[in-house]
C-alpha positions as CSV (number, residue, x, y, z in Angstrom):
1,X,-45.9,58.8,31.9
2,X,-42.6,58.1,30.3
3,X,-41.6,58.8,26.5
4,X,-38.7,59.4,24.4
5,X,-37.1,61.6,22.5
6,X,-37.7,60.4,18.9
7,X,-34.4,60.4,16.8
8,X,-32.7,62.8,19.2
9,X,-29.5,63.0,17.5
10,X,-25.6,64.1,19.1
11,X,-24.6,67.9,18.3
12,X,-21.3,66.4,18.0
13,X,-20.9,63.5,15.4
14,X,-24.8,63.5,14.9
15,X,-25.6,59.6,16.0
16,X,-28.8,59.3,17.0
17,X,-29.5,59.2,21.0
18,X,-32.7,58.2,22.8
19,X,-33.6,60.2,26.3
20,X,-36.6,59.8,28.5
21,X,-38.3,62.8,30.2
22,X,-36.4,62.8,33.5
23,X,-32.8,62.7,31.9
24,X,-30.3,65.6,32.6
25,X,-27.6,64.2,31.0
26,X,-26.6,61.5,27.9
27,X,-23.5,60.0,26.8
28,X,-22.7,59.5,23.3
29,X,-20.7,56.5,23.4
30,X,-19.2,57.4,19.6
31,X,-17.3,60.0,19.8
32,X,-17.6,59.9,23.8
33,X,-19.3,63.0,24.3
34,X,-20.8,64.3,27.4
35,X,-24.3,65.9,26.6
36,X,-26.6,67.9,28.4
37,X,-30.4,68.1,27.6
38,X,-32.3,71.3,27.4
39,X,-35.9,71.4,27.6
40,X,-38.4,72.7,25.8
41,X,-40.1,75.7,27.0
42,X,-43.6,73.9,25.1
43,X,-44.1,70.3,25.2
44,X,-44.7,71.2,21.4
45,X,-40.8,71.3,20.8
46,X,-38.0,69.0,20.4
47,X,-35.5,69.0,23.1
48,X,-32.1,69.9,22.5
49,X,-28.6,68.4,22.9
50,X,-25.7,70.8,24.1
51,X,-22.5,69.5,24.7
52,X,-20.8,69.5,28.1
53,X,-16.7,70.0,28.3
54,X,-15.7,66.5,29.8
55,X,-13.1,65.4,27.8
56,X,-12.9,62.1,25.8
57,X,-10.8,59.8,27.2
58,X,-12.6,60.6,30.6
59,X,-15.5,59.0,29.1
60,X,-13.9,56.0,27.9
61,X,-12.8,55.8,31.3
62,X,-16.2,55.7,32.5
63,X,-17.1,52.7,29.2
64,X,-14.1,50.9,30.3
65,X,-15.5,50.5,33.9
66,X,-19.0,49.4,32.7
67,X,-17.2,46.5,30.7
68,X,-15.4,45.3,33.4
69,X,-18.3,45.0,35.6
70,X,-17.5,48.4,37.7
71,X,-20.6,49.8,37.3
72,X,-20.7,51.8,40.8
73,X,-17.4,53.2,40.1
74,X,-18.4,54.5,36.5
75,X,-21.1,56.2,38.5
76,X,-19.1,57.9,40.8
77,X,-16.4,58.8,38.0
78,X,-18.8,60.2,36.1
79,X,-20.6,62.3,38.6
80,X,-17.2,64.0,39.5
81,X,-15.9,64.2,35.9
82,X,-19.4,66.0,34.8
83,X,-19.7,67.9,37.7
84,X,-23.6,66.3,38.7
85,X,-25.1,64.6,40.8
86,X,-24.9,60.9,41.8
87,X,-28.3,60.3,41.3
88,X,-28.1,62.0,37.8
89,X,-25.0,60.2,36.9
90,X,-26.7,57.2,37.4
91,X,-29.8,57.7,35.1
92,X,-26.8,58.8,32.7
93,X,-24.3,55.7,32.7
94,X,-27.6,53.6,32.8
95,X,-28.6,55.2,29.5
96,X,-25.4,54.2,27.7
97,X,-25.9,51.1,25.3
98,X,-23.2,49.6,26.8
99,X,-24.0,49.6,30.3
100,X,-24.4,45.5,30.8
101,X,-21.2,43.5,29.1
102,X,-24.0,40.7,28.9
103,X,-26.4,42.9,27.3
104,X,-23.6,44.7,25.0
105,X,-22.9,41.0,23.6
106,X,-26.1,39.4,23.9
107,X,-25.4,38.9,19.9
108,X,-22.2,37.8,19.3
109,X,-22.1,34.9,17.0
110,X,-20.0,31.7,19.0
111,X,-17.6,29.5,18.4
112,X,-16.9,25.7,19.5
113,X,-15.2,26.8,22.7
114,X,-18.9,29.3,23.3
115,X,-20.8,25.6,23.1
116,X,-18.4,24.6,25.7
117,X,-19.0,27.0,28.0
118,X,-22.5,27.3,27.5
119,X,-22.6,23.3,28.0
120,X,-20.6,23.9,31.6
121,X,-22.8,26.8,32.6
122,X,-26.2,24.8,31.9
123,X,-24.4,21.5,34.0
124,X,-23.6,24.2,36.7
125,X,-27.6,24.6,37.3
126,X,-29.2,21.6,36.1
127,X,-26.7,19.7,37.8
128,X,-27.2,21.1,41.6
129,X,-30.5,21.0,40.8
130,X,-31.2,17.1,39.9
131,X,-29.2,16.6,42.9
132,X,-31.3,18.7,45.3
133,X,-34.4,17.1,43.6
134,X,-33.6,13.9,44.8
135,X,-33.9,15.0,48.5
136,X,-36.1,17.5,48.1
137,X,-39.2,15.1,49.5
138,X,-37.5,14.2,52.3
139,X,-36.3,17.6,52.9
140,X,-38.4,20.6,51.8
141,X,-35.2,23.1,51.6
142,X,-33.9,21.4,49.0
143,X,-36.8,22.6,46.8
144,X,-35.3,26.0,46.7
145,X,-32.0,24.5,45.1
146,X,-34.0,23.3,42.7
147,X,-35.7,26.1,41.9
148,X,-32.5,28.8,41.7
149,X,-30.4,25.6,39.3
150,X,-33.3,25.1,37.0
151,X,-33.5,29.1,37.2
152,X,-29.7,29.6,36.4
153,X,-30.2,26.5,33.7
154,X,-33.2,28.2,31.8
155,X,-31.3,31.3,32.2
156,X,-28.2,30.0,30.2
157,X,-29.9,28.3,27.7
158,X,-32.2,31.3,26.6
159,X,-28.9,33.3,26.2
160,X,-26.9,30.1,24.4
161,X,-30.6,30.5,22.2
162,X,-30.0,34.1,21.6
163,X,-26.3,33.3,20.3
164,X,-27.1,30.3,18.6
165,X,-29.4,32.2,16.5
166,X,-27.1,34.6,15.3
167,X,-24.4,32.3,14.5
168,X,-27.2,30.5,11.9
169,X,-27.5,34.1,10.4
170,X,-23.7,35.1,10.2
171,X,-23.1,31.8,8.4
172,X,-26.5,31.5,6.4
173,X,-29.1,34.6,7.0
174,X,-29.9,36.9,3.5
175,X,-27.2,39.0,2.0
176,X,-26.6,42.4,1.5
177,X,-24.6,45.2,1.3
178,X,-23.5,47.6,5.0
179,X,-22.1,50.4,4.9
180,X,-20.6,51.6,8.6
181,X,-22.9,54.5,9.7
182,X,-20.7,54.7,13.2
183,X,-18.3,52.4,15.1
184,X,-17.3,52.9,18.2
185,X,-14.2,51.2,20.3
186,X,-15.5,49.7,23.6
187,X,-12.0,47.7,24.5
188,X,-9.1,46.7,23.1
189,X,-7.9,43.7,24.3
190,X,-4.1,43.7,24.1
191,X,-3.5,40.0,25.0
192,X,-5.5,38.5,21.9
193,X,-4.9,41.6,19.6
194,X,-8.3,42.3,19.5
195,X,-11.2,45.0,19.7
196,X,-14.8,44.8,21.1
197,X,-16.3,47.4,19.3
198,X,-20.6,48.6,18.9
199,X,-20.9,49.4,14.8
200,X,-24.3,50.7,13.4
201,X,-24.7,49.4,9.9
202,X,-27.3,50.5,6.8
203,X,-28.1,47.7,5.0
204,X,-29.6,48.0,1.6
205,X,-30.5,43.7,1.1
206,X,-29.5,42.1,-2.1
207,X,-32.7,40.6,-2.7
208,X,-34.6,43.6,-3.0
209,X,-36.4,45.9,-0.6
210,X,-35.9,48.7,1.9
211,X,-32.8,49.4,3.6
212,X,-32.5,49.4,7.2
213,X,-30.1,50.7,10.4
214,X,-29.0,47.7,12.8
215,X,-26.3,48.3,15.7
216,X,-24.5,45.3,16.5
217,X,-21.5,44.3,18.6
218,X,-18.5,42.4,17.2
219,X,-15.0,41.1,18.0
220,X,-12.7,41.9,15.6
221,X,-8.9,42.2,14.9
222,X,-6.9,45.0,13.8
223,X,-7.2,44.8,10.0
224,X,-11.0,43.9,10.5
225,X,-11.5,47.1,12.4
226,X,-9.7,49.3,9.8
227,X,-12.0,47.6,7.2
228,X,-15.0,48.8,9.6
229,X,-13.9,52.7,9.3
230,X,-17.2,54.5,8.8
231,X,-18.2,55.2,5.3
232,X,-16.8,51.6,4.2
233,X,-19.3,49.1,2.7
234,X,-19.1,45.5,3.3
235,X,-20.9,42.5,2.6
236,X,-23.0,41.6,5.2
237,X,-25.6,38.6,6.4
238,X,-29.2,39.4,8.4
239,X,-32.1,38.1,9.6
240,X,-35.8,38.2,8.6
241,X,-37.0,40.3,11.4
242,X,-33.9,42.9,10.5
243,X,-32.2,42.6,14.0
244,X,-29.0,41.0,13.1
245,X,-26.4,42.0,11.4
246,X,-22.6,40.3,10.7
247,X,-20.2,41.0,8.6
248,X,-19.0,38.2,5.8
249,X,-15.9,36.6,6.7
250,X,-13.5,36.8,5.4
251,X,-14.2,40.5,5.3
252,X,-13.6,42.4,2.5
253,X,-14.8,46.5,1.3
254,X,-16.5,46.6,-1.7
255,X,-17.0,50.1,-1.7
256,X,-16.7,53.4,0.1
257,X,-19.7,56.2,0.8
């Protein structure tokens, strides 16, 4: 059986890290630490974090190449750079949050091009698919053109769902208050002067009630990412079920922890 570590936490800038029972080996993707885990001698005791020399940039290397779809080359990088194995290597680049760019952004609020896209990449599958469902009776291969365009179609319109949803709450969800627990810089993108960077916020909500830790992934510019420094407070905009979290635009500090 499979578990984690509960609230397993970096030795080097303390943000919490989550590692099942057959991980060797985590990366912190915050201050882009390479981490070994050491076992417990009783399954009574926590586990422990100790820090491996690889150095930083080396690891932003290996974050860099998981964003731009280079996941078997991350692998490898890593392996060498840690001195493991392959097959550890893998558990550990497939442990870091960001190891999908689809999954790292599955949140992103989107704009009026986004609908765009989303609208071509829909027609892309339904499209070839109507098509092939007009044959299909005559011709029985066709059926399986149907089914992978209405597969790709369902597919696309779950995720446009996904970031649909938290464009509503960026624009109209509850208000509160964040204050930057971590950020961390996944890509800079020279060409649009911009940054895709993972932030973990702690939201205390204006109307009342517990305050809570959300991680969320944002585009943002240069002065928006020096607002974002860890420590700051901003206002922020979630959802009921606490799993969304977006800075107010335009954004502004209202206070520093």
């Amino acid at each position: 059986m499979r578990s984690q570590l509960s609230m397993a936490r970096c030795p080097n800038c303390g943000a919490p890290l989550s590692v099942d029972e057959v991980r060797c080996s985590v990366i912190c993707i915050f201050c882009n630490a390479s981490l070994r885990v050491e076992r417990p001698a009783t399954a009574t005791e926590g586990a422990a974090l100790a820090a491996v020399p690889v150095p930083a940039d080396e690891i932003e290397r290996v974050k860099q190449m998981l964003v731009d779809g280079r996941r078997e080359e991350a692998i490898d990088h890593y392996a060498r750079i840690a001195s493991v194995s392959r097959a550890e290597a893998e558990k550990a680049v497939e442990g870091v949050y960001l190891s999908a760019y689809w999954t790292l952004t599955r949140h992103v609020p989107i704009n009026a091009f986004g609908f765009l896209l989303y609208g071509v990449l829909v027609s892309l599958g339904a499209g070839p698919a109507a098509w092939a469902a007009t044959r299909a009776a005559e011709e029985p291969g066709f059926f399986v053109l149907v089914g992978l365009g209405g597969l790709f179609a369902l597919y696309q319109l779950y995720r446009f769902g996904q970031h649909l949803r938290s464009t509503w709450v960026a624009n109209f969800g509850a208000r509160g208050r964040g204050r930057v627990v971590r950020r961390a810089v996944v890509r800079e993108i020279p060409e649009r002067q911009a940054y895709l960077i993972v932030v973990a916020f702690e939201v205390v909500p204006e109307a009342g009630g517990p305050a809570f830790v959300d991680q969320e992934t944002l585009f943002v510019g240069a002065a928006s990412l020096e607002k974002l420094a860890p420590g700051n407070i901003v206002p922020v905009r979630f959802d009921g079920a606490r799993e969304r979290v977006f800075p107010i635009t335009p954004m502004r500090v209202i206070g520093v922890a």
